[in-house]
C-alpha positions in Angstrom: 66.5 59.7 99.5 63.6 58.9 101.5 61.0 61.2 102.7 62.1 61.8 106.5 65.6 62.5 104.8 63.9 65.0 102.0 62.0 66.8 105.1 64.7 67.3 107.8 66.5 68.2 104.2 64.2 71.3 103.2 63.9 72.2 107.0 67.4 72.2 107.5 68.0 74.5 103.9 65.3 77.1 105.4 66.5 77.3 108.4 69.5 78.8 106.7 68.3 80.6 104.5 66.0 82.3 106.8 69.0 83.2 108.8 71.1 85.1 106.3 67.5 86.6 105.5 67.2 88.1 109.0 70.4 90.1 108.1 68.9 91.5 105.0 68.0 95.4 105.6 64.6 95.0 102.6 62.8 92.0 104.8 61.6 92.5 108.6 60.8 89.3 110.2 58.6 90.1 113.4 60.1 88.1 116.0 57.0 88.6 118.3 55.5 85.9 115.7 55.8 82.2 116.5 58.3 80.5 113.9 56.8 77.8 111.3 59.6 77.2 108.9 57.3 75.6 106.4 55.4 79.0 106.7 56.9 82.4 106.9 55.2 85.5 107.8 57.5 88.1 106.5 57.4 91.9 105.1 59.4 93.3 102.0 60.2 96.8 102.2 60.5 98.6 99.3 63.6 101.1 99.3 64.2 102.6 96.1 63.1 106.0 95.5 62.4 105.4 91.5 59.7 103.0 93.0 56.0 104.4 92.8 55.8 101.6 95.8 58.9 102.9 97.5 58.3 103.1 101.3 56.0 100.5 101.9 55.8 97.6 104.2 54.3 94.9 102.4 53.4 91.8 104.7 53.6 88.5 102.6 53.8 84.8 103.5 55.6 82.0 101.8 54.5 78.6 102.1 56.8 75.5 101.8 56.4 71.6 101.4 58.6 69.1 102.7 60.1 68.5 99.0 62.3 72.0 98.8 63.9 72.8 96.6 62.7 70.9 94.2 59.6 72.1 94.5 58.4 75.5 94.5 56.9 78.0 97.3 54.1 79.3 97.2 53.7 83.5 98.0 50.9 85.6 98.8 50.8 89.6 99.7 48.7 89.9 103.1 48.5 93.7 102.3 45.2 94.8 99.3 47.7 95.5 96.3 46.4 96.9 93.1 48.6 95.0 90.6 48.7 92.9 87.1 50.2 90.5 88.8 48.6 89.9 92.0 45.0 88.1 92.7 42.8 89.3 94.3 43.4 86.8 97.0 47.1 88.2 97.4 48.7 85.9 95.4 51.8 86.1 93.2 51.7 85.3 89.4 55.4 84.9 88.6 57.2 82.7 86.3 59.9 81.9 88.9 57.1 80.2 91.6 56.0 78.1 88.2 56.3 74.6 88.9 60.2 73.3 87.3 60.1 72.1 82.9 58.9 73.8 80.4 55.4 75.3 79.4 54.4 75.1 75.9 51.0 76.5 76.7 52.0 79.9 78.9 55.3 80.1 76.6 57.9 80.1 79.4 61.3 78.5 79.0 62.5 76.4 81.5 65.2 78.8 82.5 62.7 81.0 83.6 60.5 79.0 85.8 61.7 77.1 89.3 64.5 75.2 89.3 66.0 73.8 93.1 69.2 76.2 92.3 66.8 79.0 93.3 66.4 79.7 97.0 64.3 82.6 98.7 66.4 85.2 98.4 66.2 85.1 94.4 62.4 84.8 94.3 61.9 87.5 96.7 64.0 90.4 94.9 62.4 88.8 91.8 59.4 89.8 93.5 60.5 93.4 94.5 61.2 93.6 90.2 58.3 92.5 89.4 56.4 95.5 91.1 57.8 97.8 88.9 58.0 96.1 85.7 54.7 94.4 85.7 54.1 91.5 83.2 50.9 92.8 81.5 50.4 90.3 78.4 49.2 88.2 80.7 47.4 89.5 83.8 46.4 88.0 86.9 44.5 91.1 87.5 43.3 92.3 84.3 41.8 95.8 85.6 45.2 96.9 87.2 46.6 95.3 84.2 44.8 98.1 81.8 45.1 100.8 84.7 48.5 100.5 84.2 48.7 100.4 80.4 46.2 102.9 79.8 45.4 104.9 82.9 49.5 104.9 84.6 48.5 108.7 86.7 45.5 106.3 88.2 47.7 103.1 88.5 50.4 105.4 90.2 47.6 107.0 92.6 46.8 103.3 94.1 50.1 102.3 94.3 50.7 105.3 96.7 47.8 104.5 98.7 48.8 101.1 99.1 52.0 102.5 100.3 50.1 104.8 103.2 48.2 101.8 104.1 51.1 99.4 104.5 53.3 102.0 107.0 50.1 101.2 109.7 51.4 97.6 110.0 54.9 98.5 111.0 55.4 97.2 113.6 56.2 99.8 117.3 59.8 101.2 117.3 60.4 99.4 114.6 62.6 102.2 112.3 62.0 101.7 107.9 65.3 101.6 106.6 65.6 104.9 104.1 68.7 103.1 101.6 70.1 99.7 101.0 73.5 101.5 101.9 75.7 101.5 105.1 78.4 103.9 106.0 81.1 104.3 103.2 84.4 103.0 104.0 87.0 105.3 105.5 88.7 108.0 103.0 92.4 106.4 102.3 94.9 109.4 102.1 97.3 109.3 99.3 100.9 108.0 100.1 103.2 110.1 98.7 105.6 107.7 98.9 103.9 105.0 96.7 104.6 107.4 94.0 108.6 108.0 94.4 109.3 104.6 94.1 112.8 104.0 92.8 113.2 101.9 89.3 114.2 98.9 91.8 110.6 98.2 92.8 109.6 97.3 89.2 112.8 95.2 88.7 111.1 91.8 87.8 114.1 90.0 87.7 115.4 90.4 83.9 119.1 91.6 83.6 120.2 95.1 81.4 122.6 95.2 79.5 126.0 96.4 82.0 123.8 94.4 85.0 126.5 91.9 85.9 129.3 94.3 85.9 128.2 96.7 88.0 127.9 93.8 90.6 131.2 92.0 90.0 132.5 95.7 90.5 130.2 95.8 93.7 131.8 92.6 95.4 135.2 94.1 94.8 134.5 96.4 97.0 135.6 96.8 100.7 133.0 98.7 103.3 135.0 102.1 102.5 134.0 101.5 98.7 137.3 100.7 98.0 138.8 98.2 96.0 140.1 95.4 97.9 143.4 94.5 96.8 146.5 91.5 97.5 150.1 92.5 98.9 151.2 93.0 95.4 148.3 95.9 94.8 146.4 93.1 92.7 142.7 92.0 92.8 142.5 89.5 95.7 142.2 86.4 93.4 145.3 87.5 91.1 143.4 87.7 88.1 144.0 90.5 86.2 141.5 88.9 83.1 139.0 92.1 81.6 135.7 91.7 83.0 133.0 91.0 80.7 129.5 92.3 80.6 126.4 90.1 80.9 125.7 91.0 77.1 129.0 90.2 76.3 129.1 86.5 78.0 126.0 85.8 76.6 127.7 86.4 73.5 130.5 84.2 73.6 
């Protein structure tokens, strides 16, 4: 593939995965900002109420080459964030935005790192994860990295002030979604009927034993439910010959 092909390629991939992304309740894109689809501007709402972030805003940018997917993003917060993970600078140290392969030196497996069957979506809620279950072993911030080990009343503290912080950059009459959850469906009242079923609805087409001989005894009948019978009071085809049961002619 050539590299006009691999460009309108990633360009044309983020232009649709930005779209199903603008129907995403956690991720506010403010249309008042001019569109760069090699470079979002973005914010990740945090709606969980188990999160010590829950309700904030966080404003973050992605950055993107010309060779995506098979190449990773780049993402930094634009919000201060106290947080193992996070630089000083805003930026992100997660295995997912590590360059595809293995890395024998940070220990990562391959399966853990970029790979072009990721997309946006995954690496953001991988980021949303990753602010509650920090990876301290090996900290891009070593002081929040300790905070949070040692000192988690402290830790807990900043986060909350990073949420207050974050709620001044939301955007006028723009509303913070309070759950990921819409309306429930509408209650479905019991049938009664469902339940009084006759022993016919569950007849899948096997044959008890007396079956056939109710129905040859069926067809014999007229619409009065009587037997229909010759001039001579005989069946209509003469034959006066027993009839047998479906066991029975399986029998013989």
């Amino acid at each position: 593939m050539s590299k006009a092909s691999k460009a309108t390629a990633a360009r044309t991939r983020l232009m649709g995965e930005m779209k199903a992304l603008r129907q995403e309740k956690w991720i506010h894109f403010d249309d008042n900002e001019d569109i760069n689809i090699l470079k979002w501007k973005f914010a990740l709402m945090v709606i969980n109420s188990d999160s010590v972030f829950n309700g904030a805003y966080l404003q973050a940018e992605m950055a993107f080459t010309e060779e995506y997917p098979y190449q990773p993003p780049k993402f930094r917060f634009l919000n201060p964030i106290t947080h193992p993970n996070v630089y000083p600078d805003g930026q992100l140290c997660i295995s997912i935005l590590h360059t595809p392969g293995e890395d024998v030196m940070s220990g990562e497996d391959a399966s853990e790192r970029w790979s072009p069957l990721q997309c946006v979506e995954s690496v953001l809620r991988s980021v949303l994860l990753l602010l509650d279950d920090p990876e301290i072993s090996s900290p891009a911030n070593v002081d929040a990295g300790v905070m949070y080990r040692d000192r988690r009343e402290e830790y807990n503290k900043k986060a909350r002030e990073t949420v207050e912080q974050s709620k001044k950059k939301i955007p006028e009459g723009f509303e913070m979604p309070r759950s990921f959850e819409t309306a429930p469906p509408p209650k479905v009242e019991n049938d009664d009927d469902f339940w009084q079923e006759s022993d016919d609805d569950f007849d899948f087409g096997g044959s008890d034993t007396g079956e056939d001989e109710d129905m040859e005894d069926y067809e014999g009948e007229d619409d009065d439910g009587e037997e229909d019978e010759g001039e001579d009071g005989s069946d209509d085809d003469g034959s006066d010959e027993e009839v047998v049961s479906g066991s029975e002619a399986k029998k013989r």
